[in-house]
C-alpha positions as a Python dict, from the first residue, in 0.01 Angstrom:
ca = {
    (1, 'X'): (0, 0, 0),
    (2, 'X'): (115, 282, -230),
    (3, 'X'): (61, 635, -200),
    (4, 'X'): (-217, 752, -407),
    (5, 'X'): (53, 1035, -584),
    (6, 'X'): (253, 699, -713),
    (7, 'X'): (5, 543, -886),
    (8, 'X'): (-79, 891, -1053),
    (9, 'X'): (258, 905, -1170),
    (10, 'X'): (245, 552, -1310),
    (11, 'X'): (-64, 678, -1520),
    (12, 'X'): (178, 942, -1663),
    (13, 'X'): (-32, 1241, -1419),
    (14, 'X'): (241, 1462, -1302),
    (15, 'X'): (57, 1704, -1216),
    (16, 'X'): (98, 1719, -824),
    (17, 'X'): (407, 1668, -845),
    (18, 'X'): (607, 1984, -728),
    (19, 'X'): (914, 2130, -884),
    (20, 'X'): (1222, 2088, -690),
    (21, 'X'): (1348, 2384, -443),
    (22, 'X'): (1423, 2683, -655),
    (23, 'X'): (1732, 2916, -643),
    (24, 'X'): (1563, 3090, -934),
    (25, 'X'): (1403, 3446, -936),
    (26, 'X'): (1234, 3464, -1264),
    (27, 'X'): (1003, 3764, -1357),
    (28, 'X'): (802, 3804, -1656),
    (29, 'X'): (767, 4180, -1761),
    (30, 'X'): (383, 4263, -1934),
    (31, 'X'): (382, 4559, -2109),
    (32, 'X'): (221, 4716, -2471),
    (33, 'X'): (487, 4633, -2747),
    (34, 'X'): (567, 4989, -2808),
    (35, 'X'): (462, 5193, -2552),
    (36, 'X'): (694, 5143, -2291),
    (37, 'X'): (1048, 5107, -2507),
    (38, 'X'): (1241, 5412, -2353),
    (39, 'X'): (1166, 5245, -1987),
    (40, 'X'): (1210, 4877, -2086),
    (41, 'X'): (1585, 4952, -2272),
    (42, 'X'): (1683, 5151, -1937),
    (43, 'X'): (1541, 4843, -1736),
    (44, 'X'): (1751, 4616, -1952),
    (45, 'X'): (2031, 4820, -1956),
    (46, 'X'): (2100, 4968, -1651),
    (47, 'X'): (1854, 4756, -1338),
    (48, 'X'): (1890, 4407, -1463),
    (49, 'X'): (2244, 4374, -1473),
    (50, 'X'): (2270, 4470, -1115),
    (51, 'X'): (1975, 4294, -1024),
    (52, 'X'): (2154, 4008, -1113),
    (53, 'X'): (2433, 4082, -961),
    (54, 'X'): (2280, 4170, -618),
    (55, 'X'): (2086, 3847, -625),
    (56, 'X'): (2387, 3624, -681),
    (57, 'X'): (2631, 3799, -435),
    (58, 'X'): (2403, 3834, -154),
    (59, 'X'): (2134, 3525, -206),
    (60, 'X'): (2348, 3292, -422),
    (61, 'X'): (1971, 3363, -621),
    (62, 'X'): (1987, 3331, -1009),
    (63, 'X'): (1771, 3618, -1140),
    (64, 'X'): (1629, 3603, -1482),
    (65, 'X'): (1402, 3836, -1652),
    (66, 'X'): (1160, 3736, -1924),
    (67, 'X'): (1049, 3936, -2165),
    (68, 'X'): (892, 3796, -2467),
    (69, 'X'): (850, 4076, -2682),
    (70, 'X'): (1218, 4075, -2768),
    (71, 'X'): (1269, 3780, -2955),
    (72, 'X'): (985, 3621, -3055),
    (73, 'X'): (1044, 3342, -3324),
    (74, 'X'): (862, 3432, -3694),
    (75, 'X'): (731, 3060, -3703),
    (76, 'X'): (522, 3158, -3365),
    (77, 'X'): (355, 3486, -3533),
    (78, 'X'): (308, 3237, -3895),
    (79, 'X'): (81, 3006, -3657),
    (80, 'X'): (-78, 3278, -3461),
    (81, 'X'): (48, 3109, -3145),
    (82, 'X'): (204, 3411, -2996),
    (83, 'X'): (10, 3479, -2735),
    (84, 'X'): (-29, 3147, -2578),
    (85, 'X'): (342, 3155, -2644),
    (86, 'X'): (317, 3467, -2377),
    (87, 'X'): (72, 3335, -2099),
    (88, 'X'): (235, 2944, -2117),
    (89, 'X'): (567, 3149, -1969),
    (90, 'X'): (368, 3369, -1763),
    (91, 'X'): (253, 3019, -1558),
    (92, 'X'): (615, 2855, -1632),
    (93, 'X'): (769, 3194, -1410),
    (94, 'X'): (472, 3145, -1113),
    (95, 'X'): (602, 2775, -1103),
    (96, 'X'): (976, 2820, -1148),
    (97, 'X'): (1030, 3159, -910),
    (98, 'X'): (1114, 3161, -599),
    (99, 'X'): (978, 3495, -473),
    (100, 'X'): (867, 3741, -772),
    (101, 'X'): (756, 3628, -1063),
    (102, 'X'): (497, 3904, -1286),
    (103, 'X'): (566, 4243, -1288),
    (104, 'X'): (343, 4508, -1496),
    (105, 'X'): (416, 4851, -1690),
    (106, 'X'): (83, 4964, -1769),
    (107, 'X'): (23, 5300, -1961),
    (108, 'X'): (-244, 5419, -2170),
    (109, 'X'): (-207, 5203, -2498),
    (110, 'X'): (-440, 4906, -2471),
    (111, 'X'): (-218, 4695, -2730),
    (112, 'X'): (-256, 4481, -2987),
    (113, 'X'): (-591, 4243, -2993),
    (114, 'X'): (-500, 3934, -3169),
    (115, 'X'): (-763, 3719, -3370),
    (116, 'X'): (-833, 3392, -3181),
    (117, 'X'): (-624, 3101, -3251),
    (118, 'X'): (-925, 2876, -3244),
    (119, 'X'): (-1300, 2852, -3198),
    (120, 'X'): (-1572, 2628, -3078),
    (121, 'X'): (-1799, 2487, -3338),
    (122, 'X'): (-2065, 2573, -3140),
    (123, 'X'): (-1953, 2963, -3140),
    (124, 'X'): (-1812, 2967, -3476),
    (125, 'X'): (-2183, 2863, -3581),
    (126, 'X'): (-2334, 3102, -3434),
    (127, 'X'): (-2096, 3358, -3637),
    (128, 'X'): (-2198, 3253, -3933),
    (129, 'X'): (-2580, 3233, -3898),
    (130, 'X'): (-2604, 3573, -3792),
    (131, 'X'): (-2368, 3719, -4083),
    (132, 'X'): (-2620, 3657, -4362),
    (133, 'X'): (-2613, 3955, -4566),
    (134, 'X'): (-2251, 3909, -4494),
    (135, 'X'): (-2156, 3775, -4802),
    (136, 'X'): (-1813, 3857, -4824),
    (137, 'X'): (-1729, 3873, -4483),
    (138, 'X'): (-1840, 3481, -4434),
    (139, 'X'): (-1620, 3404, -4731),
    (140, 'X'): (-1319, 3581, -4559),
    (141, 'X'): (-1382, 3408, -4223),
    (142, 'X'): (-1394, 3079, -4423),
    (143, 'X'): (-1085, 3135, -4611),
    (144, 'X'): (-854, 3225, -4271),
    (145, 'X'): (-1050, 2955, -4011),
    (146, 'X'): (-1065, 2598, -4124),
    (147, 'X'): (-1269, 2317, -3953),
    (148, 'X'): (-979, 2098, -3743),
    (149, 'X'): (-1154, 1777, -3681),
    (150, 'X'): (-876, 1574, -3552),
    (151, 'X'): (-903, 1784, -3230),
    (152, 'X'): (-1151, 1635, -2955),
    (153, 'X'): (-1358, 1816, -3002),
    (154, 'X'): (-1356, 1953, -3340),
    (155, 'X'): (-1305, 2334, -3348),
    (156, 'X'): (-1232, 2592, -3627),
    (157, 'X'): (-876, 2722, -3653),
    (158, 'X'): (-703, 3002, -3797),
    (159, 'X'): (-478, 2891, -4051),
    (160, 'X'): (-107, 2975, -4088),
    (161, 'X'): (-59, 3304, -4265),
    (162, 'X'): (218, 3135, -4499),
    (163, 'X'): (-37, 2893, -4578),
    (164, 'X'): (-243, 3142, -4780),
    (165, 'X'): (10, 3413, -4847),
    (166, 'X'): (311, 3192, -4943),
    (167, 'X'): (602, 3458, -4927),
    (168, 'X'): (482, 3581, -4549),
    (169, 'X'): (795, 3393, -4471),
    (170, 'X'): (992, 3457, -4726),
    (171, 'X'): (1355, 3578, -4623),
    (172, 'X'): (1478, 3554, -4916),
    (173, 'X'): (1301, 3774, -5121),
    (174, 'X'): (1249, 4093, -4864),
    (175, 'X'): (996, 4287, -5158),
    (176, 'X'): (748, 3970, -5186),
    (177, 'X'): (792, 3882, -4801),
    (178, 'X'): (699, 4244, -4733),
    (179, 'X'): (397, 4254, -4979),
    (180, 'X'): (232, 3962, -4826),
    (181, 'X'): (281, 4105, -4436),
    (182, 'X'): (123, 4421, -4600),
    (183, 'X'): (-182, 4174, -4724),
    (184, 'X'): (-196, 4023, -4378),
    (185, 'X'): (-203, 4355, -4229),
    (186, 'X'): (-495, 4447, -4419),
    (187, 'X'): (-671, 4085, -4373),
    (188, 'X'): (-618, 4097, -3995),
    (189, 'X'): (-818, 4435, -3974),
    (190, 'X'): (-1050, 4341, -4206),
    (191, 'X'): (-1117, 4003, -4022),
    (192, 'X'): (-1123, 4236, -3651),
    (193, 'X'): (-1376, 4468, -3769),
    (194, 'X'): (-1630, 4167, -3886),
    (195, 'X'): (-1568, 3957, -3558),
    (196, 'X'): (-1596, 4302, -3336),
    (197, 'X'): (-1930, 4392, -3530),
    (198, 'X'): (-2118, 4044, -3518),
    (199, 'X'): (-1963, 3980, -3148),
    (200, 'X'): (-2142, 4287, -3010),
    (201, 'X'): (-2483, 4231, -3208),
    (202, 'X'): (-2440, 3882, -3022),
    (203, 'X'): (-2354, 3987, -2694),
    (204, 'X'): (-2615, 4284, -2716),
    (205, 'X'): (-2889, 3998, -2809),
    (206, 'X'): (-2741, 3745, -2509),
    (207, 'X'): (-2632, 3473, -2817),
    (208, 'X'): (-2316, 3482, -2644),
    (209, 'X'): (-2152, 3550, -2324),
    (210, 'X'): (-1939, 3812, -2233),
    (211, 'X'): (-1612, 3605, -2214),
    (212, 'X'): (-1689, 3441, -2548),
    (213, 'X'): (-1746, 3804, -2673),
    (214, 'X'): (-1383, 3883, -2528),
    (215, 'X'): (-1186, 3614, -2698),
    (216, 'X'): (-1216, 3853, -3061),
    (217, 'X'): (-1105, 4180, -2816),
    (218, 'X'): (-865, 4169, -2534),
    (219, 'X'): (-576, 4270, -2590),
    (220, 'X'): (-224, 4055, -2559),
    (221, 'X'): (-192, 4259, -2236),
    (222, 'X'): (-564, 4234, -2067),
    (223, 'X'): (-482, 3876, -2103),
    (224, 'X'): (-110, 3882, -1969),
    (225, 'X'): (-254, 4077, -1628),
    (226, 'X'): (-515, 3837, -1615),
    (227, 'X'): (-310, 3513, -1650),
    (228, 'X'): (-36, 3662, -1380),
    (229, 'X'): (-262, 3861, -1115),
    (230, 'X'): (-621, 3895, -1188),
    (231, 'X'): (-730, 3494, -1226),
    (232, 'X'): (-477, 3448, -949),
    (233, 'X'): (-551, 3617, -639),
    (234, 'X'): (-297, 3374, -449),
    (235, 'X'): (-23, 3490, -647),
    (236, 'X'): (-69, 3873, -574),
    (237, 'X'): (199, 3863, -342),
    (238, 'X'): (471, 3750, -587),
    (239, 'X'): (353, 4061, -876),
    (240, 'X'): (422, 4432, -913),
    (241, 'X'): (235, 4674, -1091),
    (242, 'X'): (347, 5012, -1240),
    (243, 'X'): (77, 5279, -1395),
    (244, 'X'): (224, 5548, -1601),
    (245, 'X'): (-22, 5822, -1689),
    (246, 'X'): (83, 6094, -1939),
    (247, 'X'): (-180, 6342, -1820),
    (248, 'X'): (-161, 6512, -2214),
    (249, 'X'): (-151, 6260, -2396),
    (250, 'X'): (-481, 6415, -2562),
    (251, 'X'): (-300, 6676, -2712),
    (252, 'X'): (-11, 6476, -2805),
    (253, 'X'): (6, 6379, -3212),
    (254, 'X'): (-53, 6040, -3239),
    (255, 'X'): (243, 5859, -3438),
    (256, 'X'): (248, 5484, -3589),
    (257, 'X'): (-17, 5227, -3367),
    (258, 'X'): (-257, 5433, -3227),
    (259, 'X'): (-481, 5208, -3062),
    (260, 'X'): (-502, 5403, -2659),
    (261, 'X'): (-711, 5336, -2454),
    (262, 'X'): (-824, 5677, -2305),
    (263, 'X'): (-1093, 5636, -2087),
}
């Protein structure tokens, strides 16, 4: 009689099936975009290449380190798909490594919140009844999120930026490409501070719960900590976490994104 694990594979489920003995060290590095670059381009620089070094000469280990904020493709940021980009890798390192795989520089910038990739009908109607004097908020929302209804279940998803703004893409022409970016800028702020001020007259009347209420606020890194360590516990052992506190960073003038988190 077969093992139950072979007929799962003959129905195309793989997934008990374990990865094959690892001589890989692979270690995903979470930090805010800008606010560790000085530490990150000595990291690069100066640890890694030894790092790899030590691992080969004395393990026979390949070490590789991951971090996806160097490198990340236009076409992903076009389809808003960064960030699932980010914690797919994040779970592809857990998998892959064969001792440490997440490692942490936390400081006092929160980071960039991105708008959600998608939404529930169910949510995304709720959104909308409650933005009635609204006007052209709603009309924003329902230029940028489009019903998807070849998705099981339908949802609402947030459209390509090149889509709307054709030259977002545009290499070709760097003066249009950066006028639309500009627009998007704009767009994605205005389209924050309506889902941030509906989303907390929702959670504040229990329409919707507090994760739902998170999906238009956490930022790329709240989720990144959370994918490798907090929703983990198991996987604790294989993560390292660094806090950097500038103790006057009050006093310090702010320059370019200043969205810290100082509390």
């Amino acid at each position: 009689m077969e093992e139950p694990w072979i007929a799962r594979i003959y129905k195309s489920d793989l997934t008990e099936i374990k990865p094959p003995s690892s001589r890989l060290v692979k270690v995903y590095i979470a930090s805010t975009y800008t606010d560790m670059v000085v530490e990150k381009t000595i990291l690069f620089h100066e640890v890694y290449p030894q790092l790899k070094h030590y691992c080969m000469d004395k393990y026979g280990i390949e070490y590789q380190m991951v971090d996806m904020r160097w490198g990340v493709r236009d076409e992903a940021t076009d389809d808003h798909m960064t960030t699932t980009i980010f914690l797919e890798e994040i779970e592809n390192c857990k998998k892959v490594s064969l001792g440490p795989n997440f490692v942490s520089l936390i400081g006092q910038k929160y980071g960039y919140r991105p708008l959600p990739h998608q939404i529930s009908l169910e949510l995304f109607k709720i959104i909308r009844e409650n933005m009635e004097s609204m006007v052209k908020e709603k009309e924003l929302i329902d230029e940028w999120y489009k019903k998807d209804t070849n998705h099981v279940p339908p949802r609402y998803i947030l459209q390509p930026i090149s889509s709307i703004l054709t030259n977002f893409m545009n290499k070709k022409s760097i003066d249009l490409q950066t006028r639309d970016q500009e627009k998007w800028y704009q767009i994605y702020k205005k389209l924050q501070t309506v889902f941030s001020k509906i989303t907390d007259h929702l959670l504040a009347t229990n329409k919707i719960s507090r994760k739902e209420s998170s999906m238009f606020k956490s930022s790329v890194i709240e989720r990144e900590v959370k994918k490798g360590l907090l929703d983990d516990p198991e996987n604790k052992f294989h993560c390292l976490s660094f806090l950097r506190l500038v103790s006057h960073i009050g006093s310090i003038k702010p320059c370019g994104d200043t969205n810290y988190n100082l509390t």
